[in-house]
Structure formats: C-alpha cells, structure tokens
PDBQT receptor file of N, H, CA, C and O in Angstrom, charges set to zero:
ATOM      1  N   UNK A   1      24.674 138.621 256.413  1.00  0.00    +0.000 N 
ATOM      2  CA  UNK A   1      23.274 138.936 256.632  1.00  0.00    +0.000 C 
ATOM      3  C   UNK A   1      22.553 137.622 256.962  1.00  0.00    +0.000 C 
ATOM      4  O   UNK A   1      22.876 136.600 256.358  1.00  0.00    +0.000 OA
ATOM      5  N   UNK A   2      21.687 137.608 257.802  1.00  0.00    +0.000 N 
ATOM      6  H   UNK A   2      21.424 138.439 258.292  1.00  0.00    +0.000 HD
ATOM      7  CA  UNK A   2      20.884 136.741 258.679  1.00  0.00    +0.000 C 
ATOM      8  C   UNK A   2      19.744 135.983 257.220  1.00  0.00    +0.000 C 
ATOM      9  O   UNK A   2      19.270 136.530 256.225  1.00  0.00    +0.000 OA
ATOM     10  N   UNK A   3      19.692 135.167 257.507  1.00  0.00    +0.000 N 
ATOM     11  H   UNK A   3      20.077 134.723 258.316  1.00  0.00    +0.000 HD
ATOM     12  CA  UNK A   3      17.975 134.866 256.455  1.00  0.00    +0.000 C 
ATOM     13  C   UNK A   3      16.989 135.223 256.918  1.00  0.00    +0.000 C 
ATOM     14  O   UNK A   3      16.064 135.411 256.129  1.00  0.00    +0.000 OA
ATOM     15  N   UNK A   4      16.770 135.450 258.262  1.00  0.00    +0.000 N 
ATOM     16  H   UNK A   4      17.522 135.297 258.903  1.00  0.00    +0.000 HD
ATOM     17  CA  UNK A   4      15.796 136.428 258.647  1.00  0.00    +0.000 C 
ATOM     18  C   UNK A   4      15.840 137.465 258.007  1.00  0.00    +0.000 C 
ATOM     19  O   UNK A   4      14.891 137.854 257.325  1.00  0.00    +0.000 OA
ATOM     20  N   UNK A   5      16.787 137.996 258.102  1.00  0.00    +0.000 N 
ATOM     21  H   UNK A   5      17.558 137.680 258.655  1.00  0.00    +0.000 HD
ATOM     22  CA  UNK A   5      17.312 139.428 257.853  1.00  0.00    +0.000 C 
ATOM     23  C   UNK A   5      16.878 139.916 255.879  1.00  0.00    +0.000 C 
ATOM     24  O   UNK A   5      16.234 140.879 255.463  1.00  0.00    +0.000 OA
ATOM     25  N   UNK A   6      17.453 138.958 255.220  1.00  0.00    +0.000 N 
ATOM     26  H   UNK A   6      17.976 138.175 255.558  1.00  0.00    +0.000 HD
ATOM     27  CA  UNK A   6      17.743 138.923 254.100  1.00  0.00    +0.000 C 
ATOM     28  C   UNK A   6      16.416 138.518 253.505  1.00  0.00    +0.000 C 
ATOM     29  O   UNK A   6      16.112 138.919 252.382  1.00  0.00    +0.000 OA
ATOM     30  N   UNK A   7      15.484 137.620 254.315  1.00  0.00    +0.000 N 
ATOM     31  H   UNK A   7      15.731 137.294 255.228  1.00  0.00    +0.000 HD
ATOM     32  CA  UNK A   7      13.571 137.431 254.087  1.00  0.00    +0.000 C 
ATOM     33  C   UNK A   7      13.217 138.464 253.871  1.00  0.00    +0.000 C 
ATOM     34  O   UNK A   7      12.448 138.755 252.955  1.00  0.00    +0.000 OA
ATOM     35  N   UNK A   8      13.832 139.436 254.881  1.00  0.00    +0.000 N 
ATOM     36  H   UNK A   8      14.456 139.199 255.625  1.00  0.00    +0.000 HD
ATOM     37  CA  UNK A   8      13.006 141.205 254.991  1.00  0.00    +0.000 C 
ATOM     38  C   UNK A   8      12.676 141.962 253.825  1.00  0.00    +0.000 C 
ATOM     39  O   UNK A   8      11.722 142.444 253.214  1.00  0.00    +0.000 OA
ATOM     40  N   UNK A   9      14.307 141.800 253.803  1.00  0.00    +0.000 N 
ATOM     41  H   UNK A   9      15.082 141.409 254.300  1.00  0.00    +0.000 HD
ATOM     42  CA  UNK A   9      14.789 142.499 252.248  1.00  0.00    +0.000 C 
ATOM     43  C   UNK A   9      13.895 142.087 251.442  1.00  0.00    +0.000 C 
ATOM     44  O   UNK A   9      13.166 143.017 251.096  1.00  0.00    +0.000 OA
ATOM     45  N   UNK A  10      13.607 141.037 250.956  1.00  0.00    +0.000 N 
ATOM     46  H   UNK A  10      14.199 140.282 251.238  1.00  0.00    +0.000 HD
ATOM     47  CA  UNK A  10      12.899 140.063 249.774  1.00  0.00    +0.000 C 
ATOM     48  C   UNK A  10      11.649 140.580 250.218  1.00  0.00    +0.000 C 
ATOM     49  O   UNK A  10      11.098 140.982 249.193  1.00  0.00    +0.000 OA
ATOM     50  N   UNK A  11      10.763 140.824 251.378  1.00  0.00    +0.000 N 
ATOM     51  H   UNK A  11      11.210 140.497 252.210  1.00  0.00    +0.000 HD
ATOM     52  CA  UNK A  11       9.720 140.839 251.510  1.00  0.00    +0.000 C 
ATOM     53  C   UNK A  11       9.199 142.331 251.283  1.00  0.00    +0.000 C 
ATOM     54  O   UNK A  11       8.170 142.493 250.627  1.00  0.00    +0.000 OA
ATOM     55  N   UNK A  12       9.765 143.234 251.718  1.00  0.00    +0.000 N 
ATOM     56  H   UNK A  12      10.601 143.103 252.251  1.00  0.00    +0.000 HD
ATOM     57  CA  UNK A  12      10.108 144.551 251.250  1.00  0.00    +0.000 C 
ATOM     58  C   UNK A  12      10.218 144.818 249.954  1.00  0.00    +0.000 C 
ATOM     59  O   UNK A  12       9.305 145.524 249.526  1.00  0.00    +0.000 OA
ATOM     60  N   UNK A  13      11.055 144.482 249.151  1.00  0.00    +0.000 N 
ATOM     61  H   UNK A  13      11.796 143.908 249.499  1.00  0.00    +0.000 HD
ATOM     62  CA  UNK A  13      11.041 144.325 247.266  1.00  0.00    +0.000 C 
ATOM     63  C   UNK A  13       9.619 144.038 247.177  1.00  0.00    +0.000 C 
ATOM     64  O   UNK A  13       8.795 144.942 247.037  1.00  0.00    +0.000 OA
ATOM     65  N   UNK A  14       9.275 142.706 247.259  1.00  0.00    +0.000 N 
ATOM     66  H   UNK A  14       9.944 141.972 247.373  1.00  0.00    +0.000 HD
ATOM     67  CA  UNK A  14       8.336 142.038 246.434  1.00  0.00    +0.000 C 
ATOM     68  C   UNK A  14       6.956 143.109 246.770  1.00  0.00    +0.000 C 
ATOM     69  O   UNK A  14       6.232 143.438 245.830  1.00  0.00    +0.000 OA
ATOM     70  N   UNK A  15       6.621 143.700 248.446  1.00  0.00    +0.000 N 
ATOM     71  H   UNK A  15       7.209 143.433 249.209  1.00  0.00    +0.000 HD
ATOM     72  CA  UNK A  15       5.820 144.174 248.236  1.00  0.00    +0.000 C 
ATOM     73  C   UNK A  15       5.640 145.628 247.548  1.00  0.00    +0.000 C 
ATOM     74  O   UNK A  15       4.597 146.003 247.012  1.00  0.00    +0.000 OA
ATOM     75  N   UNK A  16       6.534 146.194 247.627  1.00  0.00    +0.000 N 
ATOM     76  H   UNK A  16       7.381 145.889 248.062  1.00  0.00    +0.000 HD
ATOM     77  CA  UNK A  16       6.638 147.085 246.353  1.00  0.00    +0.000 C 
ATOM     78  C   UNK A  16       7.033 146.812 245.222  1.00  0.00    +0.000 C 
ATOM     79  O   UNK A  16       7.864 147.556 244.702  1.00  0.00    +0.000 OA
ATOM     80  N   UNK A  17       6.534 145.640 244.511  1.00  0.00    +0.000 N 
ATOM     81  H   UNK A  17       5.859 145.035 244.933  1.00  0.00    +0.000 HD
ATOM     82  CA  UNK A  17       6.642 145.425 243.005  1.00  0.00    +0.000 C 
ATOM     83  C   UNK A  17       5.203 145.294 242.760  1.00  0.00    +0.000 C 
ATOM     84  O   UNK A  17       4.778 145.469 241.618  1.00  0.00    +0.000 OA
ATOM     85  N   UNK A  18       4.334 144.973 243.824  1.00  0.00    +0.000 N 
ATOM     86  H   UNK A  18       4.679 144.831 244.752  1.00  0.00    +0.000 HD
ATOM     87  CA  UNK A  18       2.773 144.427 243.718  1.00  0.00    +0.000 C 
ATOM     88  C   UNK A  18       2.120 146.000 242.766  1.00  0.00    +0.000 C 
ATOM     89  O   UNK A  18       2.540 147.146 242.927  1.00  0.00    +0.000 OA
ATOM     90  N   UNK A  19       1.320 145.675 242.069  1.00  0.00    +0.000 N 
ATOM     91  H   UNK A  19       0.979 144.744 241.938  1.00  0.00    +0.000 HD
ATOM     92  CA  UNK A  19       1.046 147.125 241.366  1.00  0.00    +0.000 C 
ATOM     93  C   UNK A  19       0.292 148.205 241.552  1.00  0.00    +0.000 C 
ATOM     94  O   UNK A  19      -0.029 149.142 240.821  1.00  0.00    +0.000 OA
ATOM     95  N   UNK A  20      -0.088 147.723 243.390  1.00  0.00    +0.000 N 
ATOM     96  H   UNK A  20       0.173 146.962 243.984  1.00  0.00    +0.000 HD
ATOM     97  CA  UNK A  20      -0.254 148.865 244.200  1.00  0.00    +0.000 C 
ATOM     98  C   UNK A  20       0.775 149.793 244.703  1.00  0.00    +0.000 C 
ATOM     99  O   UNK A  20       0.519 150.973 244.944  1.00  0.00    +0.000 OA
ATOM    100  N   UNK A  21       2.004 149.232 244.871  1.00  0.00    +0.000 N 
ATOM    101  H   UNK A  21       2.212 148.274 244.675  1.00  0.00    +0.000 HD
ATOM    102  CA  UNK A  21       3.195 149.763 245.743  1.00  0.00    +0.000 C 
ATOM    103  C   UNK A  21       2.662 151.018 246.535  1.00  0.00    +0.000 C 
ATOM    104  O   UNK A  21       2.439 152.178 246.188  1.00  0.00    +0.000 OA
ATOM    105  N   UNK A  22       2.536 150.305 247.806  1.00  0.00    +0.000 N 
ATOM    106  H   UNK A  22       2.718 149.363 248.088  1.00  0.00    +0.000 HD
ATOM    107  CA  UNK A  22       2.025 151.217 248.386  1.00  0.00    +0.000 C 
ATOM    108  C   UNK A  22       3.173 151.506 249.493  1.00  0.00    +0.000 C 
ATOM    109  O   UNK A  22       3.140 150.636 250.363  1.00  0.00    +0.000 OA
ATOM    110  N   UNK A  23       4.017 152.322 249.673  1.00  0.00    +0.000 N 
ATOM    111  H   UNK A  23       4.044 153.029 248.966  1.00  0.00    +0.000 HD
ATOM    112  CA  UNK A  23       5.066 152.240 250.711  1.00  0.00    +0.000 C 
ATOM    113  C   UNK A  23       4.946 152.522 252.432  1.00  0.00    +0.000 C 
ATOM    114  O   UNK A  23       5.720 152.126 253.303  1.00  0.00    +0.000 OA
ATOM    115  N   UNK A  24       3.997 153.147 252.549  1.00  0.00    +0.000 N 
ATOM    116  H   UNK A  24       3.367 153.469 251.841  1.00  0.00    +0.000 HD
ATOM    117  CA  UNK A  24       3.030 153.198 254.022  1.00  0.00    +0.000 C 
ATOM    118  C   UNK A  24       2.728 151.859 254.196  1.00  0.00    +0.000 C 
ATOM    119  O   UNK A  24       3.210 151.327 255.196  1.00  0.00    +0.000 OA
ATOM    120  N   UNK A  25       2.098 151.241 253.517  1.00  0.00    +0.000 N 
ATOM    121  H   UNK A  25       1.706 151.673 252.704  1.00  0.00    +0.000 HD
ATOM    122  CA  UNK A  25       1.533 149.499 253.864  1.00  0.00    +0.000 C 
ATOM    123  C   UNK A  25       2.853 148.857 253.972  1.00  0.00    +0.000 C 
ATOM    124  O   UNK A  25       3.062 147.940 254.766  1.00  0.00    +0.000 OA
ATOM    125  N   UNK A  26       3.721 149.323 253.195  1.00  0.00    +0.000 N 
ATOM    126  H   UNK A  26       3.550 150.068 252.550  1.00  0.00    +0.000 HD
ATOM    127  CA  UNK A  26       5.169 148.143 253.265  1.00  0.00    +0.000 C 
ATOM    128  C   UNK A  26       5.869 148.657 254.788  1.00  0.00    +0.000 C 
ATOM    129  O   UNK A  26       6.330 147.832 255.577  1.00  0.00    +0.000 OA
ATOM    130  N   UNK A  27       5.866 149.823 255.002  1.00  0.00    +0.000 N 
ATOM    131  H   UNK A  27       5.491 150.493 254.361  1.00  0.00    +0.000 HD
ATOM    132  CA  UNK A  27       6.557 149.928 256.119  1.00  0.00    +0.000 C 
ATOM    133  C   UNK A  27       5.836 149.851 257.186  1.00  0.00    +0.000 C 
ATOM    134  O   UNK A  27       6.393 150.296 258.190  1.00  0.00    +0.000 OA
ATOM    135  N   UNK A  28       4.381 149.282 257.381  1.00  0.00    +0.000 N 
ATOM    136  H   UNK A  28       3.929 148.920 256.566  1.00  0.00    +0.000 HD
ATOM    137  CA  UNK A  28       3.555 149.089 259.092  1.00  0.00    +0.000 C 
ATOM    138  C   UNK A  28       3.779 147.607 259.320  1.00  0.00    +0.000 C 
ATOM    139  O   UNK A  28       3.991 147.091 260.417  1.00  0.00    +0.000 OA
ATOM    140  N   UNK A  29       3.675 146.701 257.618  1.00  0.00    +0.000 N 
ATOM    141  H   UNK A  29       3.503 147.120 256.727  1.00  0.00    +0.000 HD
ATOM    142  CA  UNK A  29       4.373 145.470 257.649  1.00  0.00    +0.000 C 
ATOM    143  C   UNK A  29       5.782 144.730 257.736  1.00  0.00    +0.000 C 
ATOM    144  O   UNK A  29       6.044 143.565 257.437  1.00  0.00    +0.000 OA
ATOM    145  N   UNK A  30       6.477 145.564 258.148  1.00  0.00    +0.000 N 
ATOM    146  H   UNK A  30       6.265 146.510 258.392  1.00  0.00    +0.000 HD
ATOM    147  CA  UNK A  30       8.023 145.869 258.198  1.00  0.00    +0.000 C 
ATOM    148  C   UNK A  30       8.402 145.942 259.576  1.00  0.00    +0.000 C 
ATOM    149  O   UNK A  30       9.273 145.333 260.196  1.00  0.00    +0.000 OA
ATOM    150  N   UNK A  31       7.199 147.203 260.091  1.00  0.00    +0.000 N 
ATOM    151  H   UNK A  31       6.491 147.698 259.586  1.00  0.00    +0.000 HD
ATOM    152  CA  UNK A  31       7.148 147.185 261.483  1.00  0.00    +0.000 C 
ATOM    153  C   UNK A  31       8.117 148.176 261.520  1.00  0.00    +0.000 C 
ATOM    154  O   UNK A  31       8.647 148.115 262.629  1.00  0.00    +0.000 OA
ATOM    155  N   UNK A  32       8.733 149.282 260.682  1.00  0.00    +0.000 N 
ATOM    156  H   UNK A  32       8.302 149.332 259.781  1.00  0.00    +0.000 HD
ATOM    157  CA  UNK A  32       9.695 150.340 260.190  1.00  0.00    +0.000 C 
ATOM    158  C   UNK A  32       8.956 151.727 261.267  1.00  0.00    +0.000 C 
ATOM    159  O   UNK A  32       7.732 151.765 261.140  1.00  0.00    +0.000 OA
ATOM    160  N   UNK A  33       9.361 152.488 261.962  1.00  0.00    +0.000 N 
ATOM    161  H   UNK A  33      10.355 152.457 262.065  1.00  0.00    +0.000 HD
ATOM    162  CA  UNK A  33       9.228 153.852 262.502  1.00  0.00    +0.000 C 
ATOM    163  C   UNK A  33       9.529 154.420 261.260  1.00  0.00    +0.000 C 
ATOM    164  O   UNK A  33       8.666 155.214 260.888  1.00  0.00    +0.000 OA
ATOM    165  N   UNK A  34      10.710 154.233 260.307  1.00  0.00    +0.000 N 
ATOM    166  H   UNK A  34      11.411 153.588 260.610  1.00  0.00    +0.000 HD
ATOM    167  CA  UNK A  34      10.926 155.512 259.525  1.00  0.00    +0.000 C 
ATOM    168  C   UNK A  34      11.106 154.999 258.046  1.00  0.00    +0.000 C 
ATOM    169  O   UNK A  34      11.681 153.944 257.778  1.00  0.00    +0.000 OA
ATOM    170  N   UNK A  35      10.548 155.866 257.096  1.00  0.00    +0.000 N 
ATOM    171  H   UNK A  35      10.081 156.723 257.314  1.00  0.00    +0.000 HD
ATOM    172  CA  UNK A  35      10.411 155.460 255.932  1.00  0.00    +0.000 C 
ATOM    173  C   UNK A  35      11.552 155.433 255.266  1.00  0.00    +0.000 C 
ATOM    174  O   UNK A  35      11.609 154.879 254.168  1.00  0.00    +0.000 OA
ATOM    175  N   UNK A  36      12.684 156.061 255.865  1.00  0.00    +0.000 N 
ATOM    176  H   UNK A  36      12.638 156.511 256.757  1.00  0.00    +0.000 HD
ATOM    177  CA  UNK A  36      14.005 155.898 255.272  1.00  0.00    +0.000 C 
ATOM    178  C   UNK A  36      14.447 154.906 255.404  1.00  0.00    +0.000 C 
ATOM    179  O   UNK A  36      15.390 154.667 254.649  1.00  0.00    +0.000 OA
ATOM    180  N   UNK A  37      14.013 153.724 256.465  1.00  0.00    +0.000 N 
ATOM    181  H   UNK A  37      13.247 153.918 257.079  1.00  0.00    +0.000 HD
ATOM    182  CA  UNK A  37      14.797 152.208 256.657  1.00  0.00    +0.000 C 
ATOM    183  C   UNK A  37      14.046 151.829 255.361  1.00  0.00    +0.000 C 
ATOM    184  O   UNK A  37      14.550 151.783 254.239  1.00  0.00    +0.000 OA
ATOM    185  N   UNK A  38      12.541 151.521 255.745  1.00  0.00    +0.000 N 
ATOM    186  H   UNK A  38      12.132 151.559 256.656  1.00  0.00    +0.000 HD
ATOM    187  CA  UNK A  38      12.096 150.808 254.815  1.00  0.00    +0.000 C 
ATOM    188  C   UNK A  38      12.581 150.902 253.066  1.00  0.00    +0.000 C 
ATOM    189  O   UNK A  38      12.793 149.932 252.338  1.00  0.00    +0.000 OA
ATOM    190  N   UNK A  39      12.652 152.022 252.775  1.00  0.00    +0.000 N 
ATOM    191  H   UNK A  39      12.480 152.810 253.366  1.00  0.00    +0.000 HD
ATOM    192  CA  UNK A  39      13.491 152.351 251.861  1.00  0.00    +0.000 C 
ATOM    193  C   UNK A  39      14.725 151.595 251.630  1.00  0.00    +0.000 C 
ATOM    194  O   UNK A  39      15.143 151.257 250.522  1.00  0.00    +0.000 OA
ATOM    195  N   UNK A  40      15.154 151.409 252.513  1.00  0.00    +0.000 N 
ATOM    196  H   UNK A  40      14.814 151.684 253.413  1.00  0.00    +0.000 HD
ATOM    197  CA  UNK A  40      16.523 150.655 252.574  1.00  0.00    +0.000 C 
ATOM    198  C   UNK A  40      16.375 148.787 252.257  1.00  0.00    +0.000 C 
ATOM    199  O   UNK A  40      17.175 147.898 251.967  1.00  0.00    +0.000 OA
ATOM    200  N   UNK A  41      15.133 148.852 252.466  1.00  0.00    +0.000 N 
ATOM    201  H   UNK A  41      14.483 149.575 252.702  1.00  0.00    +0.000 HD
ATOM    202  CA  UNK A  41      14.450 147.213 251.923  1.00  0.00    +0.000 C 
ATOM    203  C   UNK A  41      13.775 147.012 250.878  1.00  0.00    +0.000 C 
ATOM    204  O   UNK A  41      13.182 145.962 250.633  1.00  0.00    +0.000 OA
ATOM    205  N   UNK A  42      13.805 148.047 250.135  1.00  0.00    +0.000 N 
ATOM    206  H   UNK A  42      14.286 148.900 250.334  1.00  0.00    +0.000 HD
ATOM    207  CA  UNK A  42      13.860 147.750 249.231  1.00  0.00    +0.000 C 
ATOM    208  C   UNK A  42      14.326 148.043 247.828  1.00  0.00    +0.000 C 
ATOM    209  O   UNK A  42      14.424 149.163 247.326  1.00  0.00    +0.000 OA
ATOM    210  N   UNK A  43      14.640 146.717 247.183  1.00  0.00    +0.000 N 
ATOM    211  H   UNK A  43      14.560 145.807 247.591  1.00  0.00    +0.000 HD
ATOM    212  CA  UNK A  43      15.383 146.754 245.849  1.00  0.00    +0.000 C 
ATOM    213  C   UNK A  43      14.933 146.454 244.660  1.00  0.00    +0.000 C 
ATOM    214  O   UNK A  43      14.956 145.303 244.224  1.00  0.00    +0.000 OA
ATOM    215  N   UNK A  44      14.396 147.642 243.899  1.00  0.00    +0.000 N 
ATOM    216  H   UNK A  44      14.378 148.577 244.253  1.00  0.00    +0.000 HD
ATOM    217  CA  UNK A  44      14.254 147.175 242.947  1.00  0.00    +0.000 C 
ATOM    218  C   UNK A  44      14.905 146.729 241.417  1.00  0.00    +0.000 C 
ATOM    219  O   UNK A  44      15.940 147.179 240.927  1.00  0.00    +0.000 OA
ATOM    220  N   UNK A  45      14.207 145.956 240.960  1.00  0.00    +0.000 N 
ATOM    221  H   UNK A  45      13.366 145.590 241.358  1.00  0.00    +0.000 HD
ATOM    222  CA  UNK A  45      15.032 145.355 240.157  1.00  0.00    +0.000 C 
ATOM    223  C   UNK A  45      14.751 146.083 238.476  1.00  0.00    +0.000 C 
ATOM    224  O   UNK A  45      13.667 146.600 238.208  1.00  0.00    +0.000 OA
ATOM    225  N   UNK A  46      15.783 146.022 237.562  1.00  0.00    +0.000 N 
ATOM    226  H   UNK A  46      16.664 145.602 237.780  1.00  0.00    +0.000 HD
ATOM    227  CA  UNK A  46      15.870 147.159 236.349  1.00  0.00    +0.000 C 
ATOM    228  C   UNK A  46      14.601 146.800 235.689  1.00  0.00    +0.000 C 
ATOM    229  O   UNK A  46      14.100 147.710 235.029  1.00  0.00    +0.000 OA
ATOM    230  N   UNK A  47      13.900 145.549 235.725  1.00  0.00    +0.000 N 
ATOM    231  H   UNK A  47      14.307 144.810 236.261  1.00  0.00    +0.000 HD
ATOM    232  CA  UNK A  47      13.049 145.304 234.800  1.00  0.00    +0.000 C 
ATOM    233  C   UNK A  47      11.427 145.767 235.579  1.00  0.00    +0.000 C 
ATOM    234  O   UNK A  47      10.463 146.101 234.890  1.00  0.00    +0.000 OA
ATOM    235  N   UNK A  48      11.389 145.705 237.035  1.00  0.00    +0.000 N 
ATOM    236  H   UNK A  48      12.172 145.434 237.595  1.00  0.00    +0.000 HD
ATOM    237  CA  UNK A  48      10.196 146.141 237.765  1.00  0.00    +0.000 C 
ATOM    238  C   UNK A  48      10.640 147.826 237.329  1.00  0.00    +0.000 C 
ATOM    239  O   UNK A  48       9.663 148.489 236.980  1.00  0.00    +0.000 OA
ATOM    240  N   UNK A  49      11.755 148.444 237.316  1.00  0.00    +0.000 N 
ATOM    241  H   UNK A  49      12.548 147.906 237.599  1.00  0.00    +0.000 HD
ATOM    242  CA  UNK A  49      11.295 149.933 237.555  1.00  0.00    +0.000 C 
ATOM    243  C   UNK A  49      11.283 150.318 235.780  1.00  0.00    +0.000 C 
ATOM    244  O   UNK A  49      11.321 151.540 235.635  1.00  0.00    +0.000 OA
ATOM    245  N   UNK A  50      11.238 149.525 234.378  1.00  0.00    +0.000 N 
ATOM    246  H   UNK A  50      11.208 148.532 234.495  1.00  0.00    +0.000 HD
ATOM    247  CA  UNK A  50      11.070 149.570 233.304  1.00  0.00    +0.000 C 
ATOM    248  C   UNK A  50       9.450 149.209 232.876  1.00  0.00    +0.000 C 
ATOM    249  O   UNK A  50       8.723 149.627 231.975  1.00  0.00    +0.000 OA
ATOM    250  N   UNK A  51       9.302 148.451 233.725  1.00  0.00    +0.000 N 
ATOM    251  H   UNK A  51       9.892 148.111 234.457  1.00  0.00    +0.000 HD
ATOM    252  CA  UNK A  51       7.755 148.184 233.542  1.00  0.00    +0.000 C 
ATOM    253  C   UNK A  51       7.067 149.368 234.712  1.00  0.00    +0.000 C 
ATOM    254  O   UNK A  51       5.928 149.805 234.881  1.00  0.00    +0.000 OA
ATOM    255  N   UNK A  52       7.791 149.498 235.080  1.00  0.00    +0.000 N 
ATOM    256  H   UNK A  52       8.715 149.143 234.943  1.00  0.00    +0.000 HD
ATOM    257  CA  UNK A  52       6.556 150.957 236.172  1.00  0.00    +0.000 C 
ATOM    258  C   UNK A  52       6.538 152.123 235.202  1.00  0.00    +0.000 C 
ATOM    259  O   UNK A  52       5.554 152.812 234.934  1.00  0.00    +0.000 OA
ATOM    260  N   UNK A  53       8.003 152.271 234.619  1.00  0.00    +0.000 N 
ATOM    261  H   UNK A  53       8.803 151.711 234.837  1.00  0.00    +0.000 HD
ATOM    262  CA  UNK A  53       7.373 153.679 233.379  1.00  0.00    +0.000 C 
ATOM    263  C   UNK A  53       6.417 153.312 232.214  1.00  0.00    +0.000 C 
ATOM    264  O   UNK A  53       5.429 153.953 231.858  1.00  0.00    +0.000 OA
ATOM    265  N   UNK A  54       6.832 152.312 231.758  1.00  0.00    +0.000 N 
ATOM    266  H   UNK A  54       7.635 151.791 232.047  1.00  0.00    +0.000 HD
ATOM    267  CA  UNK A  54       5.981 151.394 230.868  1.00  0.00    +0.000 C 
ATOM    268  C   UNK A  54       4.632 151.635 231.047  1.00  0.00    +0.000 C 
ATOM    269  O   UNK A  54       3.884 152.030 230.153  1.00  0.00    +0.000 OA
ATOM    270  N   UNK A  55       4.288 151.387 232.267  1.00  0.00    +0.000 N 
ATOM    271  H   UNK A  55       4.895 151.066 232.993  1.00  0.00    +0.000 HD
ATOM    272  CA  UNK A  55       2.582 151.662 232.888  1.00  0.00    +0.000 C 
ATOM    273  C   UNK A  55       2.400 152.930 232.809  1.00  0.00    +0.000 C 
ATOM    274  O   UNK A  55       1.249 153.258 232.521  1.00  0.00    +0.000 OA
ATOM    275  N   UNK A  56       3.119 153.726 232.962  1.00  0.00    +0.000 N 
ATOM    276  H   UNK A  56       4.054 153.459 233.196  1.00  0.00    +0.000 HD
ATOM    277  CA  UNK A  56       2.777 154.993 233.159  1.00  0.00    +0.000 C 
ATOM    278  C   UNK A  56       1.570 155.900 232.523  1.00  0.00    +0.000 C 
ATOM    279  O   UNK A  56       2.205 156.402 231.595  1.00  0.00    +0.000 OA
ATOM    280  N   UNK A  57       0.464 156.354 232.425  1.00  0.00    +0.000 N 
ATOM    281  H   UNK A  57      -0.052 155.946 233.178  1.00  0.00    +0.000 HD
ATOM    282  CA  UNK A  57       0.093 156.959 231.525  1.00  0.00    +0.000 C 
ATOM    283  C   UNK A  57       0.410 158.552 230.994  1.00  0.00    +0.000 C 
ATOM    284  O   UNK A  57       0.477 159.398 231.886  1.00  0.00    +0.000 OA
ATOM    285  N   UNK A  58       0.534 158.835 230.108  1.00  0.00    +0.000 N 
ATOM    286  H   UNK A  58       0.480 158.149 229.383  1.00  0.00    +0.000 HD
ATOM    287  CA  UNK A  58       1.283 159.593 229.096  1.00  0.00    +0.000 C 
ATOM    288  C   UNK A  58      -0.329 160.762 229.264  1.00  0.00    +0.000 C 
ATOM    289  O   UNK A  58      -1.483 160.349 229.154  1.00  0.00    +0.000 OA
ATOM    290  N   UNK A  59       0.016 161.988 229.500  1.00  0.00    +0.000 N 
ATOM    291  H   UNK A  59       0.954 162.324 229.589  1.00  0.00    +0.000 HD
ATOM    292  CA  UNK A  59      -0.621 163.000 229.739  1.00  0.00    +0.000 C 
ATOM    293  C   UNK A  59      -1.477 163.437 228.282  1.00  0.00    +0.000 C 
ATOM    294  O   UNK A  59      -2.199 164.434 228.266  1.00  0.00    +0.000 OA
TER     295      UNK A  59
C-alpha cells in the first residue's frame, strides 16, 4: 500500500472518530461515489467503538 494510499485510510478513521462522525462529510472528503468504499477506510479502533457506546445515552 502506497502512503498516499495508506494517508487515506488514516484520514478516513480519524474523521470518523471526531464526535460528530459524520460519514456523508467523510466520504465528499474522500472524494468516494459510494459509501461502501468509504466504509472500507475506515478502521476503527476497539477503544473508539467502546467509547461510542460509552457515550451513548441510555433511554
């Protein structure tokens, strides 16, 4: 994988860790046609998707 390539990836994660995660904004900045690539950029990590339930509010 390219470091271009592999920036993407990283840039993709990070903006869906921001605690907007907004995945429409990540993929026009991606420059993605389909939300299934963008998807594919990103990775999250066990402790970002432990702190997203964490936030969660409880009904």
């Amino acid at each position: 994988m390219s470091r271009a390539h592999r920036f993407r990836h990283t840039l993709g994660t990070d903006l869906m860790e921001d605690p907007d995660r907004n995945i429409r904004v990540t993929q026009m900045i991606l420059d993605h046609s389909s939300m299934r690539t963008t998807m594919e950029y990103v990775h999250p990590s066990v402790d970002s998707m432990r702190k997203a339930l964490n936030q969660r509010r409880c009904p």
